[in-house]
C-alpha positions in Angstrom: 0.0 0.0 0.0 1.2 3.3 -0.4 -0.1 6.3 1.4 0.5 10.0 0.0 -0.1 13.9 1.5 -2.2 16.0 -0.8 -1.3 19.8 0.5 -3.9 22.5 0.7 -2.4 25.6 -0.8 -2.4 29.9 -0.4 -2.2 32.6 -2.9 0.0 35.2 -1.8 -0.5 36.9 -5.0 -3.4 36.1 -7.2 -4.0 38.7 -10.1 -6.6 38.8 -13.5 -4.9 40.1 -16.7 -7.6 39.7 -18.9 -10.1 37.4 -20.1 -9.9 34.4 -23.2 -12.6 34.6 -25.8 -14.0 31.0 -24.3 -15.0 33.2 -21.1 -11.5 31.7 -18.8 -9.5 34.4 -17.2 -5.7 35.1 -17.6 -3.8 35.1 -14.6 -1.2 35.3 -12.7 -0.4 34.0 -9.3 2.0 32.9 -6.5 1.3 30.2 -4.8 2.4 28.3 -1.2 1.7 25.1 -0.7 1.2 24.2 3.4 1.4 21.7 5.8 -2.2 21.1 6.0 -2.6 17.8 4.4 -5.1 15.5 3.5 -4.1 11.7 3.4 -4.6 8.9 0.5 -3.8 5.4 0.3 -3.4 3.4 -2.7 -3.6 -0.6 -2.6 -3.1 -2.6 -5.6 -6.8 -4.1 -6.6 -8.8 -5.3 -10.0 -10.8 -2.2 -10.9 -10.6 1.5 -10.0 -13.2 2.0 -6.5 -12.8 5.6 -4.0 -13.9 5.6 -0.7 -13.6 9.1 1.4 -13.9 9.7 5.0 -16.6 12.1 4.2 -19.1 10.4 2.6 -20.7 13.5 0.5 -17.3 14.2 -0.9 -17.4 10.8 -2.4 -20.0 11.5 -5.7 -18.0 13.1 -8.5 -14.6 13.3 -6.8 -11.8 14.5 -8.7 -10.1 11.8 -7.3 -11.7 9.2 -9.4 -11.5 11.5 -12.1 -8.2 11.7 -12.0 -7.3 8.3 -11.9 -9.6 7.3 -15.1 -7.9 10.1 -16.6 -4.1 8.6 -16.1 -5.5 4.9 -16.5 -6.7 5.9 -20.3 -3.6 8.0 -20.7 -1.1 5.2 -19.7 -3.3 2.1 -21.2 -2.7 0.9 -18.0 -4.9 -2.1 -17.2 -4.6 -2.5 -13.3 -7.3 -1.6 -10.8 -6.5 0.2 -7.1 -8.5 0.6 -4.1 -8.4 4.6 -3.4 -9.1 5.7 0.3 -9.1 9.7 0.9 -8.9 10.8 4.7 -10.1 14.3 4.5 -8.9 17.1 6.7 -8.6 20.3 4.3 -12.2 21.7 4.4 -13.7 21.8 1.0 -15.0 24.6 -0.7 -13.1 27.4 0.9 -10.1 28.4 -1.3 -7.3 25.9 -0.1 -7.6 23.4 -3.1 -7.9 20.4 -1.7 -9.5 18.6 -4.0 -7.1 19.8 -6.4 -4.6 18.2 -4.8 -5.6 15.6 -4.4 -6.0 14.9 -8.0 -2.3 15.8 -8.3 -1.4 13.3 -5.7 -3.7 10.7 -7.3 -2.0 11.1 -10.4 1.5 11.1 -8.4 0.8 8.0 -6.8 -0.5 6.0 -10.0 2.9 7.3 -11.3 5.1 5.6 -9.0 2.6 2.5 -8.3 2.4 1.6 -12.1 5.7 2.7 -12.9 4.9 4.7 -15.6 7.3 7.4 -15.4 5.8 10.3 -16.6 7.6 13.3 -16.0 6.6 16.3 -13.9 5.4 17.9 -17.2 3.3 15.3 -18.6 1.6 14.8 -14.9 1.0 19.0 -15.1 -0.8 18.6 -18.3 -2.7 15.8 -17.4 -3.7 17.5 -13.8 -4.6 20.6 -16.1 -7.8 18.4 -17.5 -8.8 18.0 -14.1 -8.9 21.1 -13.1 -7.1 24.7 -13.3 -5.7 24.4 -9.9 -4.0 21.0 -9.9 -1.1 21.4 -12.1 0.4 23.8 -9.4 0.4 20.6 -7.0 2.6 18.6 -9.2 5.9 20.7 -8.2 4.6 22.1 -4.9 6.7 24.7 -2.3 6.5 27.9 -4.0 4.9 28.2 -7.6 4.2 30.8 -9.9 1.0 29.7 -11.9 0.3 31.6 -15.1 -2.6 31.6 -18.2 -5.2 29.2 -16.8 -3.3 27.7 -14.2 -1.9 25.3 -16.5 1.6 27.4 -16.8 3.3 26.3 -13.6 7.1 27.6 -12.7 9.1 26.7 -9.3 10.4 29.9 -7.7 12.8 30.0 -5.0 11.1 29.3 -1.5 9.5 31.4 0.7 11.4 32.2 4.1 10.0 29.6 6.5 6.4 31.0 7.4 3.6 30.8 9.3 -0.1 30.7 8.2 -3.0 31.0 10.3 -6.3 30.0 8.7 -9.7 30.8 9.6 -12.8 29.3 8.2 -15.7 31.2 8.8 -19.2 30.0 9.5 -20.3 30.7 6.1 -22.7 28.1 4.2 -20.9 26.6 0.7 -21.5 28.0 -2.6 -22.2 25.9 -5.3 -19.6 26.7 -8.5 -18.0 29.6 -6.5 -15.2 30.1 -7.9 -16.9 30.8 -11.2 -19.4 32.9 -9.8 -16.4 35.2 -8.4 -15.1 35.1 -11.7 -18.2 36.1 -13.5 -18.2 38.9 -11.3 -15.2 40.4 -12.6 -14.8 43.2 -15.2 -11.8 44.5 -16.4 -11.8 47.4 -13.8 -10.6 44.5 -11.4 -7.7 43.4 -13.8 -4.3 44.5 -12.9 -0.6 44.5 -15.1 0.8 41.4 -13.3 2.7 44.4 -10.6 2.0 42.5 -7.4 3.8 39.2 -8.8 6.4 41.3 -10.3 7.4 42.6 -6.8 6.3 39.3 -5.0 8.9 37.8 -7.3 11.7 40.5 -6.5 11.0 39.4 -2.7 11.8 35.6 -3.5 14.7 36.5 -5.9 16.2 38.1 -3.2 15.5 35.8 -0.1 13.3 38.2 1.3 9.3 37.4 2.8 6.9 39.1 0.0 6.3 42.4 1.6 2.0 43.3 2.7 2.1 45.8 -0.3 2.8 42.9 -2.7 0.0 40.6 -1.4 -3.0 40.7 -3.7 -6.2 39.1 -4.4 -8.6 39.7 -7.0 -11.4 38.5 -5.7 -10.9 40.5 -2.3 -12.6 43.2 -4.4 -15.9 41.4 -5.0 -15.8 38.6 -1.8 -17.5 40.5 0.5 -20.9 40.5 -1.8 -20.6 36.5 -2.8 -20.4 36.1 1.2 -22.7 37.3 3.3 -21.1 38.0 6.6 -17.3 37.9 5.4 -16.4 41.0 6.6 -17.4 40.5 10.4 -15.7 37.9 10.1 -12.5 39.7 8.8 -12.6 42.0 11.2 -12.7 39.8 14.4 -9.9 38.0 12.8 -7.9 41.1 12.2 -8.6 42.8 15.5 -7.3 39.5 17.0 -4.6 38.8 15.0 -3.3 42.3 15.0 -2.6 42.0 11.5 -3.1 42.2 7.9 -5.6 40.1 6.6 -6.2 38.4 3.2 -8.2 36.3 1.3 -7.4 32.7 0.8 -8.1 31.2 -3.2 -12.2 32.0 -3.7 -12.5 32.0 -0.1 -14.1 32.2 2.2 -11.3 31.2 4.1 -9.1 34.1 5.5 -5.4 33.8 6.5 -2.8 36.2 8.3 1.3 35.1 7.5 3.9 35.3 9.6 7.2 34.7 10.5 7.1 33.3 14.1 5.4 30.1 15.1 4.7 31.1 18.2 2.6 34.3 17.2 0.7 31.9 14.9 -0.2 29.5 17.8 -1.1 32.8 20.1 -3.6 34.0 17.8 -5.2 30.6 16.7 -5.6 30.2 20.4 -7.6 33.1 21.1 -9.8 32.3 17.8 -10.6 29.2 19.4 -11.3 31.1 22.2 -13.8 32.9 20.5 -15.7 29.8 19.5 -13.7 30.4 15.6 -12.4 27.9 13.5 -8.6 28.3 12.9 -5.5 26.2 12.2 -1.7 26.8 11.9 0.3 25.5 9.4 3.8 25.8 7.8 4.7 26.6 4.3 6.4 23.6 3.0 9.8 23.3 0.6 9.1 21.7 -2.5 9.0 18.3 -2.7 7.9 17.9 1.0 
């Protein structure tokens, strides 16, 4: 058997250059992959079967998706038993099932012995959806056109995320819907990930003036609530906060663990969701 991390993810940066004629959006975007992981196991079996620890998660899973996809791309006749032990919430920016698409398709890799490269795995994740290429290469990622233009970029400093997840019901096909909202008085030159990527280039964090997202401009009427929510997490964090994906997950970064812990503490206080977690090198 062999058992796998699929890591949620944050976008530092996350900016819309334009739109395609077929309606998808240009864009540019770093990206951290964290700590946060959910788990899969793979066992060797005669067919393709999914079983998830949360039981509505299991019906149209990109997951299974995944795996027909690399079965018909490989001609691969084997069969394996697929277990997915969800932690990363769904539906609130982090990409978790996006990732674990990419780890599906990881996993297959190595189990069938295929050897695809890091490439071919990108473009297969890119027909699963526009986040999972990213997860292929992992640690810190600049994503570009669809998402399916991925680049490594030299790491972030060690960091420190703390995540809160607010109250807030699920909405069906949000990330389009944020999308749909967006006119090209929201687009931007690509600035933010030019002077994120100065920060990296240079070993530095990415400064609070180079943090961006997109949909932080239209969130706050897709979500109903967000912004009490963002601003008892701000008050109580005592610092910037942004956006995480789609949302509505929020996160504050920063450099000290211990900070991190302080604040997720009092949130919990509070009766608030919230988690810590670590950005992660690539390849871990």
């Amino acid at each position: 058997m062999l058992t796998v991390y699929a890591p949620a993810k944050v976008n530092l940066v996350l900016e819309v250059l334009g739109s395609y004629d077929d309606g998808y959006h240009q864009i540019k975007s770093v990206v951290q992959t964290i700590d946060w992981c959910d788990v899969l196991s793979f066992e060797p079996d005669r067919e393709l079967s999914f079983e998830c620890s949360e039981p509505r998660l299991e019906e149209d899973n990109q997951v299974m998706k995944a795996a027909r996809l690399f079965q018909q791309a490989t001609g691969c006749p084997e069969g394996v038993k697929i277990k997915l032990n969800s932690n990363i919430p769904w539906g609130v920016g982090l990409g978790g099932g996006s990732s674990d698409a990419a780890a599906t398709l990881m996993a297959l890799n190595a189990l069938w012995e295929t050897n695809f490269s890091p490439a071919q795995l990108a473009q297969l994740a890119a027909e699963v959806s526009s986040d999972a290429p990213l997860f292929i290469y992992g640690g810190t990622v600049l994503v570009e056109g669809r998402g399916e233009k991925v680049t490594p970029l030299p790491p972030l400093p060690q960091s420190y995320f703390v995540l809160h997840v607010p109250p807030l019901p699920r909405l069906p096909d949000k990330t389009g819907r944020l999308y749909h909202q967006l006119n090209a008085r929201h687009f931007t030159s690509g600035k933010f990930t030019h002077a994120a990527l100065q920060a990296l280039n240079e070993g530095r964090m990415i400064g609070l003036a180079a943090m961006f997202n997109v949909f932080e401009l239209v969130a706050f009427d897709a979500f109903p609530r967000l912004d009490e929510y963002w601003n008892i997490f701000e008050k109580m964090s005592g610092s910037t906060v942004h956006l995480a994906g789609s949302g509505p997950c929020l996160f504050v970064l920063l450099p000290e663990e211990q900070k991190a812990r302080e604040i997720c503490i009092s949130m919990h206080r509070r009766g608030l969701q919230c988690y810590v977690a670590a950005s992660l090198p690539r390849g871990e």
